[in-house]
RODOBA-520560 format. One record per atom (N, C-alpha, C): residue in one letter; z, y, x. Coordinates in steps of 0.001 Angstrom, whole numbers, plus 500000, padded with zeros to 6 digits. Each point is the difference from the previous one (the first is absolute). Layout:
<recs>
AZYX;...
</recs>
This chain:
<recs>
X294675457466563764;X498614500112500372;X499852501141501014;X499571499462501098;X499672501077501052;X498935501338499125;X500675501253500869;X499244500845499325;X500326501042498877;X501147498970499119;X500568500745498908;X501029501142500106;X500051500861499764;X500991501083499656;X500998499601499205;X501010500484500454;X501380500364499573;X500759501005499378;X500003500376498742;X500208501137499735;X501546500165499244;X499927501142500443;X501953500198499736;X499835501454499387;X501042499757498694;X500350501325499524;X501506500373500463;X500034501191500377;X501358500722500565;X500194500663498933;X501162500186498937;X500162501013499131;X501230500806500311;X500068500794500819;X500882501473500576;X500109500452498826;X500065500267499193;X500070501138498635;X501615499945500215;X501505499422500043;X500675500120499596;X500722500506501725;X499357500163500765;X500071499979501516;X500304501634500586;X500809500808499974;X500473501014500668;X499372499983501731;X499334500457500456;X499736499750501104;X500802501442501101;X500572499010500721;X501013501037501467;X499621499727500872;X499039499584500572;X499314499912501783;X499297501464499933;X500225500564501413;X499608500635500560;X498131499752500108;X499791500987500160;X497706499510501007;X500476499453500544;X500694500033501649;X500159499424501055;X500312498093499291;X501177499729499561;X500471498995499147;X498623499528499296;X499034500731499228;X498997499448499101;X499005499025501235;X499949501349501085;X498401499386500616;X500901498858500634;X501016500044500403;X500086498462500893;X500282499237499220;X500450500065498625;X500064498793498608;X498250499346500075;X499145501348499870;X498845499530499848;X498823499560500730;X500639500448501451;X499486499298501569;X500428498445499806;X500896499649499912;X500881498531499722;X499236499062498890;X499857500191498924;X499513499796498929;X498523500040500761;X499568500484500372;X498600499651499990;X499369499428501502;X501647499700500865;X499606498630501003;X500304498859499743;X500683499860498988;X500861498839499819;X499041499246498713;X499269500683498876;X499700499390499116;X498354499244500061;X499393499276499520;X498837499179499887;X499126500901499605;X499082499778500261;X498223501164499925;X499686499625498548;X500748498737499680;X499100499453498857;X500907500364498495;X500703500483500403;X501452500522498817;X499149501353499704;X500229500342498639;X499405501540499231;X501659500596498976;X500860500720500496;X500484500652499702;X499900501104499110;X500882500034498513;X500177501392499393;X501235500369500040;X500099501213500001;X501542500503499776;X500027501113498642;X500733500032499262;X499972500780498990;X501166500846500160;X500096501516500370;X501239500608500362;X499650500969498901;X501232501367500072;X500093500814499540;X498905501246500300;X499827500590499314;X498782501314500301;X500927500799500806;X501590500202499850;X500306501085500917;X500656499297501809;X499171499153499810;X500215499460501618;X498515499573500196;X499103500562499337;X498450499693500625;X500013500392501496;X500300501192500830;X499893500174501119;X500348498749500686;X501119499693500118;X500547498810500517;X499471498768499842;X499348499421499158;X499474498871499489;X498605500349500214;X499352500861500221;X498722500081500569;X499916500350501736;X500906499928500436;X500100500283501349;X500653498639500237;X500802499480499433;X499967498486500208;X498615499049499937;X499581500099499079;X498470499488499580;X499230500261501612;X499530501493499909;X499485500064501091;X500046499271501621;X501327500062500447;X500195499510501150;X499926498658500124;X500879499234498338;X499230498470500613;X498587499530499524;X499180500554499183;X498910500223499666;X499122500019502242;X500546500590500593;X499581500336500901;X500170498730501407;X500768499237499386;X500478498592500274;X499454499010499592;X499212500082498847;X499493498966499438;X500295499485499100;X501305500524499729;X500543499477498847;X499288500443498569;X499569499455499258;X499453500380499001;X501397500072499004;X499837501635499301;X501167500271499351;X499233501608499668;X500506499968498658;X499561501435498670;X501328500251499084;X500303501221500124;X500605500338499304;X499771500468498891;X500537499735498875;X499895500447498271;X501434500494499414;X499541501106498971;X501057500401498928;X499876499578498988;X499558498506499766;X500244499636498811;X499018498514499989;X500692499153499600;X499591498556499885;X499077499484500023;X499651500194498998;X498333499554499518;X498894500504500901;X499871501411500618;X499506499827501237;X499770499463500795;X501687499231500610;X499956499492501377;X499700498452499383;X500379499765498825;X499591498602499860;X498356499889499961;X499212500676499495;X498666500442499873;X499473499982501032;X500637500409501514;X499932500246501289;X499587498730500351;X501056499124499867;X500418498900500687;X498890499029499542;X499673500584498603;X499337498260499725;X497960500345500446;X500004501363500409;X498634500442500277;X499673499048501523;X498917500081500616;X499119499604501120;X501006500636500722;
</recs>
């Protein structure tokens, strides 16, 4: 049905993250030319890589990509199923 959202849970929790900023913003420049306006993204990472995962958020957030980062599930699923 035209119109409908797509929603995807990302669960990072078990995810060590090694990109660089430089590495993040062009992961998240990419990601947010390449993906559909109509897709709603969560990612659930670790609290001690919030910098990183909110500076990811941000930049493709800034793309259009609709995408929120959470430390913990039920949030981002909560996220996903809101307006």
């Amino acid at each position: 049905m035209q119109g409908e959202k797509s929603k995807i849970l990302v669960d990072e929790r078990e995810l060590e993250y090694r990109m660089g900023m430089t590495e993040t913003y062009d992961l998240a420049k990419l990601a947010g030319s390449v993906t559909p306006t109509n897709v709603k993204v969560a990612i659930v990472s670790q609290p001690k890589f919030k910098a990183s995962i909110e500076f990811y958020e941000q930049i493709a957030n800034l793309r259009g990509f609709k995408i929120k980062a959470f430390f913990d599930k039920d949030s981002a699923i909560s996220w996903l199923n809101s307006n």
